[in-house]
DODODO-444755 format. One record per residue (C-alpha): x, y, z; residue in three letters. Coordinates in steps of 0.1 Angstrom, whole numbers. Example, Ala and Ser with C-alpha at 12.3 -4.5 7.8 and 13.67 -1.06 7.14 Angstrom:
# residues 2
     x     y     z residu
   123   -45    78    Ala
   137   -11    71    Ser
END
This chain:
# residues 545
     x     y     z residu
   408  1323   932    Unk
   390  1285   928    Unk
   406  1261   956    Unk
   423  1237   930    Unk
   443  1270   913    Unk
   451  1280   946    Unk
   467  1241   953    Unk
   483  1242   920    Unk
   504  1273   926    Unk
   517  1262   962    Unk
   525  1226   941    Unk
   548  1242   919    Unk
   562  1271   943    Unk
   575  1238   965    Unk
   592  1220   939    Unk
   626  1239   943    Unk
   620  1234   981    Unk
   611  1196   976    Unk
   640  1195   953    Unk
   669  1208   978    Unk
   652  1188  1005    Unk
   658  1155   986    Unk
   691  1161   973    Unk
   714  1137   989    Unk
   747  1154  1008    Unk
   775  1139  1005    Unk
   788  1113  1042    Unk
   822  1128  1037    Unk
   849  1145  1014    Unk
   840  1138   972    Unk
   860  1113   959    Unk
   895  1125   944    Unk
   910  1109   916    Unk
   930  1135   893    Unk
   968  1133   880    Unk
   985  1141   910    Unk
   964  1135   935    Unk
   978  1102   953    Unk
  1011  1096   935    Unk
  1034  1076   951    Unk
  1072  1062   943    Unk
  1083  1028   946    Unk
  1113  1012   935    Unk
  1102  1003   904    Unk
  1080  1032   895    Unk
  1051  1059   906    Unk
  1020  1046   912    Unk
   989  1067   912    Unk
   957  1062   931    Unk
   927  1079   941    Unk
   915  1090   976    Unk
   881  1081   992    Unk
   868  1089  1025    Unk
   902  1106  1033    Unk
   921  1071  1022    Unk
   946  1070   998    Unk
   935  1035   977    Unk
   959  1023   954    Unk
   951   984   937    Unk
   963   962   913    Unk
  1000   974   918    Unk
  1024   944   910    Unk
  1050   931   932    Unk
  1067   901   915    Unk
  1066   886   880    Unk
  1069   848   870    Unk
  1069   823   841    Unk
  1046   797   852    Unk
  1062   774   875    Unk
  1094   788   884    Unk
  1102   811   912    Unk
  1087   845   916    Unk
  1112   877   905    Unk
  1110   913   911    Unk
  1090   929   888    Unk
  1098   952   852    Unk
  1100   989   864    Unk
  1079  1011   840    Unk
  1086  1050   832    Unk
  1061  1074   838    Unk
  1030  1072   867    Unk
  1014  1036   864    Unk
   978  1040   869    Unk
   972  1017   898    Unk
   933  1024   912    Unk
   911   989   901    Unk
   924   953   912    Unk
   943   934   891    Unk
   938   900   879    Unk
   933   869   904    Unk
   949   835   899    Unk
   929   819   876    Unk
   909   784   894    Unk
   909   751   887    Unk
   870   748   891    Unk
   861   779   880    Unk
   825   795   892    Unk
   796   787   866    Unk
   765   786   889    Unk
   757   798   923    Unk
   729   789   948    Unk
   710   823   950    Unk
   702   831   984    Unk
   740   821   997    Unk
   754   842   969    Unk
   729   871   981    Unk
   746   864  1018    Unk
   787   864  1006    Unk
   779   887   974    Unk
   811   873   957    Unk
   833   891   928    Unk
   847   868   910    Unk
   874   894   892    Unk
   892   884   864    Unk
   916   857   857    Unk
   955   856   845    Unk
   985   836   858    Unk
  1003   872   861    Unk
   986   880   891    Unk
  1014   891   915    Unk
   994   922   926    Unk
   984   942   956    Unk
   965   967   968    Unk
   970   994   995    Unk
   946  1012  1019    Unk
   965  1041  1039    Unk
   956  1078  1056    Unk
   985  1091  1042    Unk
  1013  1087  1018    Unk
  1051  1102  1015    Unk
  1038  1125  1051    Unk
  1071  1102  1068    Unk
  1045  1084  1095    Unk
  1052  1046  1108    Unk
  1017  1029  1108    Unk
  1009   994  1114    Unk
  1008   975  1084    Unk
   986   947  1083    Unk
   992   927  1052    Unk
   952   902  1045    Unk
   957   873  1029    Unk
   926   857  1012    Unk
   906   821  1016    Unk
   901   797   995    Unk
   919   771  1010    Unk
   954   770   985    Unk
   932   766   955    Unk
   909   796   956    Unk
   901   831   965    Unk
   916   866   960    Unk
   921   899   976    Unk
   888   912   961    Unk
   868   883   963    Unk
   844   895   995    Unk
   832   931  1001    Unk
   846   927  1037    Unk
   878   923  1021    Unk
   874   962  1013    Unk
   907   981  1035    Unk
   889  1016  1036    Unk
   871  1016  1070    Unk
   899   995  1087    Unk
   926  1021  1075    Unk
   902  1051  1090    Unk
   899  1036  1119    Unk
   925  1025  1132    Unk
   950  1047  1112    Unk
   970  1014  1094    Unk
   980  1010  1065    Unk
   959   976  1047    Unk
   976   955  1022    Unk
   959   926  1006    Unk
   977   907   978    Unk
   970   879   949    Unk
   994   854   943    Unk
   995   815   926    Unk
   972   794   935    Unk
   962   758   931    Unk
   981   735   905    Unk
  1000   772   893    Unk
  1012   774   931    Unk
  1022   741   941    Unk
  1029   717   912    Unk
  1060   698   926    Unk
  1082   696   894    Unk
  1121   699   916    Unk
  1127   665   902    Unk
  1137   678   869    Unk
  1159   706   877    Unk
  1168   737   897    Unk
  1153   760   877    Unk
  1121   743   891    Unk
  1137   745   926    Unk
  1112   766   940    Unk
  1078   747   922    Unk
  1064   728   952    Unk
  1058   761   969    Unk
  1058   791   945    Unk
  1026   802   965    Unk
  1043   806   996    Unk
  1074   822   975    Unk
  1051   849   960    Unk
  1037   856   994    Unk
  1071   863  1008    Unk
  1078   887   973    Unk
  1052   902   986    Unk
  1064   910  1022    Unk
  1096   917  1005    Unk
  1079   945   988    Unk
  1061   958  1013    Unk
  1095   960  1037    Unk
  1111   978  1010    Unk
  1082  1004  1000    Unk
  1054  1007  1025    Unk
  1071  1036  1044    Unk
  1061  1058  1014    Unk
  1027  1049  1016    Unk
  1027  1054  1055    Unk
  1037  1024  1067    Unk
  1063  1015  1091    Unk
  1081   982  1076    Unk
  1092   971  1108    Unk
  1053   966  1122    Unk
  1042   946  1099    Unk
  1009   920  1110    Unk
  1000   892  1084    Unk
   965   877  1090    Unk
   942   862  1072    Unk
   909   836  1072    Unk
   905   802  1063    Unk
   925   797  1038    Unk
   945   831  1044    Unk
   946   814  1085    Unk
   967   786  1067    Unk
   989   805  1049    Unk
   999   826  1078    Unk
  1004   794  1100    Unk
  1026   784  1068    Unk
  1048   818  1064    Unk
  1053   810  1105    Unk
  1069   782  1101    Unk
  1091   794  1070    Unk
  1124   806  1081    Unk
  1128   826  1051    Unk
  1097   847  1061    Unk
  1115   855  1094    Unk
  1117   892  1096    Unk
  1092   898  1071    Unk
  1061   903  1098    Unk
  1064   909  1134    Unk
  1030   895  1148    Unk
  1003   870  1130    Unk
   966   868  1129    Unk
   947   833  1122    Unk
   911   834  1115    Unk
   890   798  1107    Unk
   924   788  1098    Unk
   929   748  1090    Unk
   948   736  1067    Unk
   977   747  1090    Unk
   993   716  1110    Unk
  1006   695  1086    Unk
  1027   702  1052    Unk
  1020   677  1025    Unk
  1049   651  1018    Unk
  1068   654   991    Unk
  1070   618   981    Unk
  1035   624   970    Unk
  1040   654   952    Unk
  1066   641   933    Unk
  1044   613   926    Unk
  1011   638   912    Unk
  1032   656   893    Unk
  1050   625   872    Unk
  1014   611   864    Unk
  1005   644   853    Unk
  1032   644   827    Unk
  1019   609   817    Unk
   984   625   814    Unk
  1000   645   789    Unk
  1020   623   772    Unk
  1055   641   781    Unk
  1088   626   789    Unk
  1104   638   820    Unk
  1129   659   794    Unk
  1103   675   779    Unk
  1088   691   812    Unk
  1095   727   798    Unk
  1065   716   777    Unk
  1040   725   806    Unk
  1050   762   804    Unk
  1026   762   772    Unk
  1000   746   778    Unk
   966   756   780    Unk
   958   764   815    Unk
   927   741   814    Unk
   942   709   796    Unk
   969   710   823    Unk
   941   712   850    Unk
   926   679   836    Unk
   956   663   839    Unk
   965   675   872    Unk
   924   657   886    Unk
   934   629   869    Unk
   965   626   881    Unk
   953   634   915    Unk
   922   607   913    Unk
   956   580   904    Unk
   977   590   935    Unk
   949   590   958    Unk
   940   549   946    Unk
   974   541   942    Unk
   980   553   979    Unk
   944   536   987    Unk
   961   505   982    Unk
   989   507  1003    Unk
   972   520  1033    Unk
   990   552  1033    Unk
   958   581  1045    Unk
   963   614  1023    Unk
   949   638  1045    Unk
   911   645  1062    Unk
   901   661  1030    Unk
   914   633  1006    Unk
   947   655   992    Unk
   949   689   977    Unk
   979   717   966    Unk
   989   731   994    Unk
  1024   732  1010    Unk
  1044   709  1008    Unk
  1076   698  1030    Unk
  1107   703  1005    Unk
  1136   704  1030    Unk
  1143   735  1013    Unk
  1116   770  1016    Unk
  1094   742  1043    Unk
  1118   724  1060    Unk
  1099   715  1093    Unk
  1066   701  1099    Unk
  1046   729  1119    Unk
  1044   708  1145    Unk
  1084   708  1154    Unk
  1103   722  1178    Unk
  1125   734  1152    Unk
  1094   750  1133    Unk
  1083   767  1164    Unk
  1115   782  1173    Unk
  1113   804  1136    Unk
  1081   829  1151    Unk
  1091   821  1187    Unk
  1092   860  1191    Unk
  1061   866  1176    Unk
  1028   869  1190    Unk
   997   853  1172    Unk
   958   860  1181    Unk
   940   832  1167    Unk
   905   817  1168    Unk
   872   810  1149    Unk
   835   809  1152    Unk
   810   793  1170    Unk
   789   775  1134    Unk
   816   776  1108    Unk
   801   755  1086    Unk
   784   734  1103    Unk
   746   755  1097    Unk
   750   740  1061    Unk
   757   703  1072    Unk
   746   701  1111    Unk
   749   660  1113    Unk
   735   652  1089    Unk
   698   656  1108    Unk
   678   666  1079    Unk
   645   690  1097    Unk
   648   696  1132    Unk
   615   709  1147    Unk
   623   693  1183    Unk
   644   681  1209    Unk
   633   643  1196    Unk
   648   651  1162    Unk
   680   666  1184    Unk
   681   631  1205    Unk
   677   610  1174    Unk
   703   628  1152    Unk
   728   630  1180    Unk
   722   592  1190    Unk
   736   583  1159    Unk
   764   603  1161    Unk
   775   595  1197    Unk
   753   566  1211    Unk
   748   566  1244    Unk
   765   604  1250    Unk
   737   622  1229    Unk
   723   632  1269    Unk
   755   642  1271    Unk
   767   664  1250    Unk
   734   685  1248    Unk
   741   692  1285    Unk
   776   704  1272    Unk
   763   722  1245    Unk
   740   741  1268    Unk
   767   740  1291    Unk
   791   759  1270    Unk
   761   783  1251    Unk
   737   786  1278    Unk
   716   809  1256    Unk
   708   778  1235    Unk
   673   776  1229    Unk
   663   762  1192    Unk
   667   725  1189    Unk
   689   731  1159    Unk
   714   748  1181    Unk
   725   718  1193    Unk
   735   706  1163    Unk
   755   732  1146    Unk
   782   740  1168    Unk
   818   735  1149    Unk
   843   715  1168    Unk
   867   712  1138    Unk
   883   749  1134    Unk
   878   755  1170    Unk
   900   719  1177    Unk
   924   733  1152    Unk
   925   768  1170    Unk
   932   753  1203    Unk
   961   728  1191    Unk
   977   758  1173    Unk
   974   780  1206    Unk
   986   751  1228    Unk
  1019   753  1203    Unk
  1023   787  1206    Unk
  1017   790  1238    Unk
  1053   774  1250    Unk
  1073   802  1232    Unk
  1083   834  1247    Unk
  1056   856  1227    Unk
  1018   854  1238    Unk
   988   836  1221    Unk
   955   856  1224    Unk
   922   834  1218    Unk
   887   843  1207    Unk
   857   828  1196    Unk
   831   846  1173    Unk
   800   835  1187    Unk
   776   865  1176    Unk
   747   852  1152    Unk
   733   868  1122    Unk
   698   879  1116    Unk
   695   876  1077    Unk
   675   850  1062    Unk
   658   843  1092    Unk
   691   836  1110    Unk
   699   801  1087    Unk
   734   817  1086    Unk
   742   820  1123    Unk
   782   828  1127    Unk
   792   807  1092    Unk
   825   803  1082    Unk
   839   842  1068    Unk
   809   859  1092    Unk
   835   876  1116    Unk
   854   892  1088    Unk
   830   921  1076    Unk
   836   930  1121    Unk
   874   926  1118    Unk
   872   949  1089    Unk
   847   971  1100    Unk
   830   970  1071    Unk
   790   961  1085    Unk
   776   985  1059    Unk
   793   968  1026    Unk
   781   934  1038    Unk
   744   940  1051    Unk
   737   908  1029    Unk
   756   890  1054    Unk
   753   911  1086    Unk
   717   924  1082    Unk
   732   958  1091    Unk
   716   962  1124    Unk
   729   980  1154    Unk
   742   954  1170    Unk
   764   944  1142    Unk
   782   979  1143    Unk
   783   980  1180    Unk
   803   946  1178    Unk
   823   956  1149    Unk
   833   992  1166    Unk
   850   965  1198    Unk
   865   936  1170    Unk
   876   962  1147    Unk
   897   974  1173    Unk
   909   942  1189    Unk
   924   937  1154    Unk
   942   972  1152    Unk
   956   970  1190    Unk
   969   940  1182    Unk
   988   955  1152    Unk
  1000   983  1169    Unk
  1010   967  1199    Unk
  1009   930  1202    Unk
   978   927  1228    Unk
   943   930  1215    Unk
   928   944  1251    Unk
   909   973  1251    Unk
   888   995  1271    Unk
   855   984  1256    Unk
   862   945  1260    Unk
   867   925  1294    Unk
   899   920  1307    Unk
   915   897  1281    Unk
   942   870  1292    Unk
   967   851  1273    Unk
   961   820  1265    Unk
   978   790  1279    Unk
   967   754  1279    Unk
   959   756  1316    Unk
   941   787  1318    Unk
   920   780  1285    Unk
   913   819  1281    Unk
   892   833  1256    Unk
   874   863  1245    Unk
   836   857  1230    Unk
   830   881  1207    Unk
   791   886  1209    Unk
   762   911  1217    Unk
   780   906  1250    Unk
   816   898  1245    Unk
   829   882  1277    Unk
   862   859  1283    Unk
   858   825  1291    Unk
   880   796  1302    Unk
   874   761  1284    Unk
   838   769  1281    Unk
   833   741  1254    Unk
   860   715  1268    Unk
   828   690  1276    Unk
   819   694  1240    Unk
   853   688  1224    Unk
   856   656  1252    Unk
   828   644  1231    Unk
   836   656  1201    Unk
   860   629  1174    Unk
   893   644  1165    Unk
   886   663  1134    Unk
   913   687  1137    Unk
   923   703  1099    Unk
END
């Protein structure tokens, strides 16, 4: 037999061999999504939706319904088994996304979803359903600031691995946004009693739902943990400090979370909302007019009206905020009746304990100090000098002081002051009342793209959720990044279960208290540290959000 038959024959023989050897096996159990595979009951009707990796996934279930601008009510109960296993639609924006810069969309990997002003939905990650168990809850609530975002918007978002883990059940939720969430109309009636903060009332429909169903989807209703980022860190700091919320939750996580000490005034948003009516050409009787109009012409009038207030208020001296002024909260004496900076506010969640913190670059790798290339400690000196004068010596020694891995001249310049400032003053008022504050700082820096990234702003949340594989874009996917997320993952879900984030694989971890300054940094070595950056923030303006 000639050589090349005799290679030939061997080819083909292997091919059912080469075959079975590259067939890929399934990492777990098949995915199971069949008629009555994950049916649940609720009050206003079954819900069915598929299991994955052992979880029962359910999404886009809806918790509240609303005509735009009036308050949220319970939704319209359906017969039958309500398909419920893809997100439903997400508050629709007021600058919607029409480009992206690639390599930053290739690092947050965004979905977008699909817009409608019915967007009272959530979704639900548990290990078991109707089985009579009382897991954690932990209810996410999304960035965005109060104009943005949704419950699907990030892969780390994703409940799955956080629900293994820890055995919790994960709710994430879309609600009203923006002008849709916030547009003060109260002036022209009760029925639009509730308009300067339907965002916060759709949150607490939301809680309201979850107290009243979750046990059939594992859940125990009287563990419930609301936490969120940015954004999300706002709102929770918000439903603290709403004594209607009071109940709802039993402990709170803020993440990055400004937007938090300060409710806007409702003098002002009484004001935005009269010139957008002008913009539109209405009489204050004819405000049930703005229940038809197109989302976007309302939108224009709601920038202009804004771009009038802010001038008008220019001219009188009166600030509106560090940001200019946006829809958010506002103080109404009615759902917000406190500033969060009150006694009276503190006393609503006095019983409640909060972990809060942020991370060590936020977004300060995108803006630094304005330094433009840094190849040296010259260009360091130069940029800082005209940001502090004479304390640019200074504060690299407290930089260093603080991070005394430090090495790249650009490190110096990229370390966030602002969330961090708003972390502390929001621990220092929680720290008075009976419940504990736990602190942390994210300090663990990402490989991808050369390491530009750093810990940015939303860089913690794929290690919160556990999710390092979905967001490799962001994490690079390394072993230290699951190695990390294995110890923050479970900070997160001790906290839920019990109020105290400790574990066995972190460092003894402290409460914090203004004197003792305690917290954990989360890192390739997470130690706790006490006012490791109070040289910095000496230095450091005031830019607390």
């Amino acid at each position: 037999m000639k050589t090349n038959t005799l290679i030939k024959m061997l080819a083909v023989a292997a091919l059912p061999f080469a075959t079975m050897a590259q067939t890929p096996k399934p990492a777990t159990a098949p995915l199971i999504a069949s008629k009555d595979a994950a049916v649940v009951g609720t009050e206003y009707g079954k819900v069915r939706g598929y299991i994955h990796n052992g979880i029962f996934t359910f999404k886009g279930i809806p918790y509240a319904k609303a005509k735009r601008f009036m308050a949220p009510s319970k939704p319209d109960s359906w017969t039958g088994v309500r398909s419920s296993m893809s997100y439903g639609p997400v508050c629709p924006l007021i600058d919607p996304t029409t480009s992206v810069s690639d390599e930053s969309e290739f690092v947050f990997h965004h979905d977008w979803g699909y817009p409608n002003e019915d967007c009272m939905r959530l979704n639900i990650w548990s290990k078991g359903v109707n089985d009579g168990k009382k897991r954690p809850v932990m209810v996410w609530l999304h960035g965005g600031g109060h104009t943005a975002g949704s419950s699907q918007e990030l892969p780390s978002y994703d409940g799955e691995n956080i629900s293994k883990k820890g055995d919790v059940v994960l709710v994430s939720i879309n609600h009203r946004l923006n002008i849709l969430g916030f547009m003060d109309l109260s002036a022209y009636g009760d029925k639009y009693k509730a308009s300067p903060n339907n965002s916060v009332h759709d949150m607490i429909a939301a809680l309201k739902w979850v107290k009243a169903n979750i046990a059939s989807f594992g859940g125990d209703p009287d563990n419930v943990t609301i936490f969120g980022q940015s954004g999300g860190g706002g709102k929770v700091n918000t439903l603290l400090n709403t004594p209607s919320a009071k109940g709802l939750f039993s402990k709170a996580i803020i993440q990055s979370g400004g937007l938090g000490l300060q409710f806007n005034d409702q003098a002002t948003t009484r004001k935005i909302s009269a010139l957008v009516l002008e913009e539109l050409n209405l009489k204050p009787e004819q405000v049930d007019s703005l229940q038809s109009i197109p989302f976007e012409k309302l939108v224009a009038a709601g920038k202009k009206a804004v771009q009038t207030a802010q001038a008008q208020l220019a001219k009188e001296g009166k600030p509106m905020g560090p940001f200019g002024w946006s829809w958010a909260p506002v103080l109404d004496g009615d759902l917000l009746p406190y500033q969060p900076v009150s006694a009276e506010a503190k006393a609503i969640s006095a019983n409640v304990p909060l972990l809060i913190g942020s991370t060590k670059n936020e977004f300060a790798p995108f803006f630094g100090m304005g330094a433009g290339p840094v190849n040296s400690m010259d260009d360091v000196k130069n940029a800082l000098k005209k940001q502090y004068g004479e304390k640019a010596d200074a504060y690299i020694a407290a930089v260093k002081k603080a991070y005394p891995e430090t090495q790249k001249p650009e490190d110096y310049l990229n370390v966030d002051d602002m969330f961090r400032r708003s972390a502390i003053k929001m621990a220092d008022l929680k720290a008075a009342s009976p419940a504990p504050v736990y602190m942390y700082l994210f300090a663990w820096q990402s490989p991808v793209v050369d390491g530009k990234y750093k810990s940015l702003h939303c860089m913690e949340i794929p290690f919160v959720f556990d999710n390092i594989a979905r967001c490799e874009e962001m994490t690079g996917g390394g072993k230290e990044a699951y190695v990390l997320a294995e110890k923050m993952s479970q900070s997160w879900i001790n906290f839920a279960r019990t109020g105290n984030p400790g574990h066995k694989g972190l460092p003894i971890w402290q409460k914090y208290t203004p004197q003792n300054g305690a917290a954990m940094i989360f890192d390739n070595q997470c130690v706790e540290k006490a006012h490791h950056d109070k040289d910095i923030l000496a230095i450091a303006p005031d830019r607390a959000l």
